[in-house]
DRENLUM-216465 format. One record per atom (N, C-alpha, C): residue number from 1; x, y, z; residue in three letters; atom name. Coordinates in nm, 3 decimals, always signed. Last residue first. Example, Ala and Ser with C-alpha at 12.3 -4.5 7.8 and 13.67 -1.06 7.14 Angstrom:
// residues 2
2,+1.285,-0.225,+0.708,SER,N
2,+1.367,-0.106,+0.714,SER,CA
2,+1.290,+0.003,+0.787,SER,C
1,+1.319,-0.569,+0.780,ALA,N
1,+1.230,-0.450,+0.780,ALA,CA
1,+1.320,-0.330,+0.780,ALA,C
END
This chain:
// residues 98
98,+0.835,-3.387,+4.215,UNK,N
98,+0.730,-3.509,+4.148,UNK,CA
98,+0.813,-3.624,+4.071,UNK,C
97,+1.063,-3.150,+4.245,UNK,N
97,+1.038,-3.247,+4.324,UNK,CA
97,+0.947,-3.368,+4.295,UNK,C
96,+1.071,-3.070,+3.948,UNK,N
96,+1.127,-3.095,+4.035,UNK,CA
96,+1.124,-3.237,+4.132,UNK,C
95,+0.725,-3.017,+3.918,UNK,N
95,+0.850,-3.117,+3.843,UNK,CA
95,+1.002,-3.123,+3.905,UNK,C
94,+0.684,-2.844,+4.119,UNK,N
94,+0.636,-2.958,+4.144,UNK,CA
94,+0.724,-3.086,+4.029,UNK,C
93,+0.805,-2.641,+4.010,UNK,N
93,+0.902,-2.684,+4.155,UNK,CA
93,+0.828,-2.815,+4.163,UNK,C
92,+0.704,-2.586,+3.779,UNK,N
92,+0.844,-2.588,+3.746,UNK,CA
92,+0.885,-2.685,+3.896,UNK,C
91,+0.438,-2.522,+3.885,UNK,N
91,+0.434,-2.664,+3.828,UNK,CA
91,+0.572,-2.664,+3.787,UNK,C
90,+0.490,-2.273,+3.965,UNK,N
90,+0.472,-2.373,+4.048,UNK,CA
90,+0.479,-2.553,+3.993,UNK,C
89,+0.584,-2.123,+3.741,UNK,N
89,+0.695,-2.154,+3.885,UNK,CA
89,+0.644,-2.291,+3.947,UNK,C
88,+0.307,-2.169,+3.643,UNK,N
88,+0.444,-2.200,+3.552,UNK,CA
88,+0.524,-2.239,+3.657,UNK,C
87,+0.155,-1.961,+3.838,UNK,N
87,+0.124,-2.147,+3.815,UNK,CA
87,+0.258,-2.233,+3.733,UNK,C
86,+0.306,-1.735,+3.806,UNK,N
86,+0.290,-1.820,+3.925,UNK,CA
86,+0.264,-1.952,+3.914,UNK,C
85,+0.197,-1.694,+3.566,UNK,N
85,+0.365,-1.723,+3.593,UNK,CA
85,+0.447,-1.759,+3.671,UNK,C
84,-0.006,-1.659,+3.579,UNK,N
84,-0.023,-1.773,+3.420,UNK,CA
84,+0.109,-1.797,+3.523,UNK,C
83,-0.078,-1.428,+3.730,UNK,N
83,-0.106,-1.559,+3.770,UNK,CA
83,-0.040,-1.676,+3.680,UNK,C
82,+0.041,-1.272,+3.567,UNK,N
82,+0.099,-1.244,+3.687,UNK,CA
82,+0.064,-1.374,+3.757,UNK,C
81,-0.161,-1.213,+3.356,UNK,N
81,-0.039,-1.255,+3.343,UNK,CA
81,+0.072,-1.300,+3.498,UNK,C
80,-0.400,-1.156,+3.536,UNK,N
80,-0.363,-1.279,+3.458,UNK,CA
80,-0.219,-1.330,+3.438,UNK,C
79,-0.283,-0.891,+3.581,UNK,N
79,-0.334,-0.980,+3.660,UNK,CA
79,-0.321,-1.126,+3.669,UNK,C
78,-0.271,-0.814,+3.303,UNK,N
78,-0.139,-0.811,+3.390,UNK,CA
78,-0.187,-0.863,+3.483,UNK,C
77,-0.534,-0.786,+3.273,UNK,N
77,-0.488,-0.861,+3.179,UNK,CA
77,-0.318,-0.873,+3.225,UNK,C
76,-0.595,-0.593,+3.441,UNK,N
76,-0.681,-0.737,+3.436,UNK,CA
76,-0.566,-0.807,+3.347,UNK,C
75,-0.477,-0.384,+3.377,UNK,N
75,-0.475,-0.432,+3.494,UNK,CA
75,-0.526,-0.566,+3.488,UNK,C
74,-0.570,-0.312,+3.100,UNK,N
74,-0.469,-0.387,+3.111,UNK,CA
74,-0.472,-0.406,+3.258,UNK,C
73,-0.867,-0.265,+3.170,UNK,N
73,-0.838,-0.398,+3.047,UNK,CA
73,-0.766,-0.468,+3.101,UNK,C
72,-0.867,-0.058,+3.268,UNK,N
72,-0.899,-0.209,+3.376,UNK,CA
72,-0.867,-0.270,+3.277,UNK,C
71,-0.755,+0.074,+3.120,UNK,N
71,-0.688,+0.094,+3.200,UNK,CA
71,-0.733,-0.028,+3.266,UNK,C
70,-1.022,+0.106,+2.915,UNK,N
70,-0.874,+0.041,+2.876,UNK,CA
70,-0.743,+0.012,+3.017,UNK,C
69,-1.161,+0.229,+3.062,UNK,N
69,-1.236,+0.092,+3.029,UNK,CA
69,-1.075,+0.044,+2.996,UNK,C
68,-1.066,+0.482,+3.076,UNK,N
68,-1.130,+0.386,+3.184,UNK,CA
68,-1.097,+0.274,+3.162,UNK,C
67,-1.108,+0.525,+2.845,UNK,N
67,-0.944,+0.532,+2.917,UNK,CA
67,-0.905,+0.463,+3.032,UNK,C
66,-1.369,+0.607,+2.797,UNK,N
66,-1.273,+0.478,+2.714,UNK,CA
66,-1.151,+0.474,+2.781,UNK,C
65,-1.405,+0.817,+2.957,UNK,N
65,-1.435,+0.647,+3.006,UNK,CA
65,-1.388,+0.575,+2.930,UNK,C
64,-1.275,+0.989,+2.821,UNK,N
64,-1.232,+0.970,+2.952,UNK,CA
64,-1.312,+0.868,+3.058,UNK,C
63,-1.456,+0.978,+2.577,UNK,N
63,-1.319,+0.950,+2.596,UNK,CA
63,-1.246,+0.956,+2.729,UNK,C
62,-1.716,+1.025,+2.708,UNK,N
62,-1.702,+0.930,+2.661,UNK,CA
62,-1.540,+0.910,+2.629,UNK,C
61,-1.600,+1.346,+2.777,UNK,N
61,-1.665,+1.230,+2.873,UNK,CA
61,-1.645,+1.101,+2.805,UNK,C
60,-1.594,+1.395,+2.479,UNK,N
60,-1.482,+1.426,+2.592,UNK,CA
60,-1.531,+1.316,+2.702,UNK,C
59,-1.873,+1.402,+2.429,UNK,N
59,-1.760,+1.344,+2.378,UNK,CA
59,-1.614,+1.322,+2.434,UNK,C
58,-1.932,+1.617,+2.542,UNK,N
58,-2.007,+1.462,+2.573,UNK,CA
58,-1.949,+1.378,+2.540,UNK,C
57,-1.818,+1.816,+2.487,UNK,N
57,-1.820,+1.741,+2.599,UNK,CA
57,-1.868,+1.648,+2.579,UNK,C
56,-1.911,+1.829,+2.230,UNK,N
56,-1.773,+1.806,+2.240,UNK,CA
56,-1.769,+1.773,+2.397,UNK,C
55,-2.203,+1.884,+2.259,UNK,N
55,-2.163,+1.743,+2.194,UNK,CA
55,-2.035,+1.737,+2.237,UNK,C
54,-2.163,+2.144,+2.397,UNK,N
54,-2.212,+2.053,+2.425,UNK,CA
54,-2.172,+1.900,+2.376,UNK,C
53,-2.040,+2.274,+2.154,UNK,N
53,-1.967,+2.278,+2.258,UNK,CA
53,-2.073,+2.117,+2.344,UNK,C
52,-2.272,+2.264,+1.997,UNK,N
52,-2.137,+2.188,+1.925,UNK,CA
52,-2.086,+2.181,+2.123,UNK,C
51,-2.454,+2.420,+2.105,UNK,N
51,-2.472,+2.247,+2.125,UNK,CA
51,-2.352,+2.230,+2.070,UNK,C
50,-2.353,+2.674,+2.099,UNK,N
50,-2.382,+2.573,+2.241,UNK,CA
50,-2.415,+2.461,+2.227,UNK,C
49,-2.299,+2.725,+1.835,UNK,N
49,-2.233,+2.699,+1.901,UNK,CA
49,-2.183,+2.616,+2.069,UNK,C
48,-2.554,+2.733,+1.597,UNK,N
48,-2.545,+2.669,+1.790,UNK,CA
48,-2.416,+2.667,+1.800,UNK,C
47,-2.478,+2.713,+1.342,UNK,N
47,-2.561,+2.798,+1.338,UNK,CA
47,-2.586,+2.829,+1.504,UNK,C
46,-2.096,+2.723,+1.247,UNK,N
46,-2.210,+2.665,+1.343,UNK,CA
46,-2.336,+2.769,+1.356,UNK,C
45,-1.908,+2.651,+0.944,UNK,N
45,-1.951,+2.723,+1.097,UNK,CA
45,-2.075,+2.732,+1.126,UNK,C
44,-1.648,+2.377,+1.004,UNK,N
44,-1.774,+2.433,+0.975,UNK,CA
44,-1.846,+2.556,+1.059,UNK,C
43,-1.457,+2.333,+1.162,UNK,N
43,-1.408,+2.431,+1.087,UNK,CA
43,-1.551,+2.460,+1.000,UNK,C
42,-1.512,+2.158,+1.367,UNK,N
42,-1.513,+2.317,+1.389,UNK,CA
42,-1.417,+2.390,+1.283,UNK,C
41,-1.658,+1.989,+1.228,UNK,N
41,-1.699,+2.050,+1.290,UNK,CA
41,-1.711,+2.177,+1.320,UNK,C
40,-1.440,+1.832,+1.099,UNK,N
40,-1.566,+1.890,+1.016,UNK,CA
40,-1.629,+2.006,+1.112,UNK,C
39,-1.308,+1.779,+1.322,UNK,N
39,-1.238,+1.837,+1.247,UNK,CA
39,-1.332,+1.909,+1.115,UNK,C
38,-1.527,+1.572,+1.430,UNK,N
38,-1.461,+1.685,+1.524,UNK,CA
38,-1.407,+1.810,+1.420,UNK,C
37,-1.492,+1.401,+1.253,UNK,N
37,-1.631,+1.467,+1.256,UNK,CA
37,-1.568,+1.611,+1.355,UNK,C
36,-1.260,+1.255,+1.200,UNK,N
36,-1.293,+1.343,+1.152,UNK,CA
36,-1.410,+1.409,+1.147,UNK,C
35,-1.272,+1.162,+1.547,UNK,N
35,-1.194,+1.230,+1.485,UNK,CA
35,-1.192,+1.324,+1.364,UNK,C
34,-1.490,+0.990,+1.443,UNK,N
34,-1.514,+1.066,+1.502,UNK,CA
34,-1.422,+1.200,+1.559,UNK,C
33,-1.321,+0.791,+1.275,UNK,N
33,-1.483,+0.878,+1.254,UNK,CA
33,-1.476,+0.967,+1.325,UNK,C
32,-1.145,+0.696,+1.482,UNK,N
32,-1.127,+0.791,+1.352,UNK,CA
32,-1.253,+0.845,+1.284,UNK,C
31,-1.348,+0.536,+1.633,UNK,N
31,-1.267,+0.722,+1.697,UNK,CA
31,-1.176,+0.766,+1.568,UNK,C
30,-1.494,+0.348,+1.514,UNK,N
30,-1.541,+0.431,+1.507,UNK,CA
30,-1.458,+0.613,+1.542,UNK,C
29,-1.268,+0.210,+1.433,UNK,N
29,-1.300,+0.244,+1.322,UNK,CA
29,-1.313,+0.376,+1.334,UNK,C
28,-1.206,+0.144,+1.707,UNK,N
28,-1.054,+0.184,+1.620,UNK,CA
28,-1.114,+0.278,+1.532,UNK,C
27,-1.431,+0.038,+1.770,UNK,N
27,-1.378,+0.138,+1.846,UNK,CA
27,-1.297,+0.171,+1.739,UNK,C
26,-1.448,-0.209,+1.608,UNK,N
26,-1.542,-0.101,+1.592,UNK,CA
26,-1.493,+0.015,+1.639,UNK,C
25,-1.243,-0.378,+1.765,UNK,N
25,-1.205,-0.303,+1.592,UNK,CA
25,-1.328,-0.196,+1.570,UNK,C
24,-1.330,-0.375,+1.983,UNK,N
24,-1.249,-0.286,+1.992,UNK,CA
24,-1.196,-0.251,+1.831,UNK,C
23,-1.624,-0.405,+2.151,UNK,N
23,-1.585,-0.435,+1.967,UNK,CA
23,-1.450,-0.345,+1.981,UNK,C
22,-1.731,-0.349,+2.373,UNK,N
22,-1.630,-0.439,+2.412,UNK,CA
22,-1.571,-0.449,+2.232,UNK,C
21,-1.988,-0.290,+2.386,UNK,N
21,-1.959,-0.433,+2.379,UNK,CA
21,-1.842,-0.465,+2.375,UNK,C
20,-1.891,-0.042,+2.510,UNK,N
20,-1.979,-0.108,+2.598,UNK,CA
20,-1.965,-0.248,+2.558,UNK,C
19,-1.769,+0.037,+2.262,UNK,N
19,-1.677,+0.057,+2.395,UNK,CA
19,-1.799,-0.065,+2.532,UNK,C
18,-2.054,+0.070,+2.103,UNK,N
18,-1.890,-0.011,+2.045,UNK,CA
18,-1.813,-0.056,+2.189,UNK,C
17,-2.176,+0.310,+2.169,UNK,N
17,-2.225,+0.082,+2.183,UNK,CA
17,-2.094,+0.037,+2.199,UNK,C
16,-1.981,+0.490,+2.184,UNK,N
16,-2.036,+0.434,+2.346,UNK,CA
16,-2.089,+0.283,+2.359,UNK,C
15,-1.969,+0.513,+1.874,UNK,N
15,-1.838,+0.483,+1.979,UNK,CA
15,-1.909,+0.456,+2.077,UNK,C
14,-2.266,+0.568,+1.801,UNK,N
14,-2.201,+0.427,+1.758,UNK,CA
14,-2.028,+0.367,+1.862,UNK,C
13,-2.247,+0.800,+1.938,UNK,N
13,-2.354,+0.731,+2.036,UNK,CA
13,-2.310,+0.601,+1.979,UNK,C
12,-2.048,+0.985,+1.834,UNK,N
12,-2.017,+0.945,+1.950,UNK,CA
12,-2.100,+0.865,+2.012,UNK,C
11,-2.192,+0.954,+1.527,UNK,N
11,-2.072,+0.880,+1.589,UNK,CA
11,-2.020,+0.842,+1.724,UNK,C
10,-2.420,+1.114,+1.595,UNK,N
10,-2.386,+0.993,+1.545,UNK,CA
10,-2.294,+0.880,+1.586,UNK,C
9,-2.240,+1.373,+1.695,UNK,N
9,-2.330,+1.285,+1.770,UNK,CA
9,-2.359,+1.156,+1.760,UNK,C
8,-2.173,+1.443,+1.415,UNK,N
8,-2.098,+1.411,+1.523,UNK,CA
8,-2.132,+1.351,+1.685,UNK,C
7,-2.348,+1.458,+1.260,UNK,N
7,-2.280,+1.333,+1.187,UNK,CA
7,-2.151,+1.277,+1.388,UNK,C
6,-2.437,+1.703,+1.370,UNK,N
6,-2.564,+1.570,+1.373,UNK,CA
6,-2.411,+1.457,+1.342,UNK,C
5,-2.279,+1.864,+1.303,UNK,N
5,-2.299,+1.833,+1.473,UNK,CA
5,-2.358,+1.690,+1.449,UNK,C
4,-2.270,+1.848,+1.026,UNK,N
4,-2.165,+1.814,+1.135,UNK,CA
4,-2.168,+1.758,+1.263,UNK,C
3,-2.525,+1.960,+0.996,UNK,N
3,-2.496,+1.822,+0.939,UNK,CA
3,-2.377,+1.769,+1.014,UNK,C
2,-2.680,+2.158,+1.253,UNK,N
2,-2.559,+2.190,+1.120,UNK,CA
2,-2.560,+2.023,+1.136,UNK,C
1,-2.974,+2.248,+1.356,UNK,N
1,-2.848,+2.187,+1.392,UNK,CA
1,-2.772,+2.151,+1.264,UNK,C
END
């Protein structure tokens, strides 16, 4: 297995901790890593082409759960917001009337 693939695996198993705990400066770090491992990759040339392809799915997968994970972020976090502005109104009408 070529140093690439390996450096590129690496990375996508440090991005999956990262995204699981939630480290979103780790995330930042790690998908430019892994960005340039991709780009090492396939301009290196491969002794397996079936595992590069392989890793690049796996990788792919893991980016179409980070998209996941970001998409409930903001729903949750517009959730919140949506409550913070309700309680605001409400304690606006209770001063009012109190």
């Amino acid at each position: 297995m070529n140093v690439s693939v390996m450096q590129l695996q690496a990375s996508g198993a440090a991005l999956r901790q990262a995204l699981d705990s939630h480290d979103w400066e780790a995330v930042g770090r790690l998908d430019l890593e892994c960005r340039q491992a991709v780009n090492q990759a396939v301009v290196e040339p491969q002794d397996d082409p079936q595992t590069l392809a392989e890793c690049m799915q796996q990788l792919l997968a893991l980016y179409n759960s980070m998209i996941g994970v970001c998409r409930s972020g903001r729903r949750d976090a517009a959730n919140q917001l949506q409550h913070l502005q309700h309680s605001r109104k409400s304690a606006q009408v209770y001063q009012l009337f109190g």
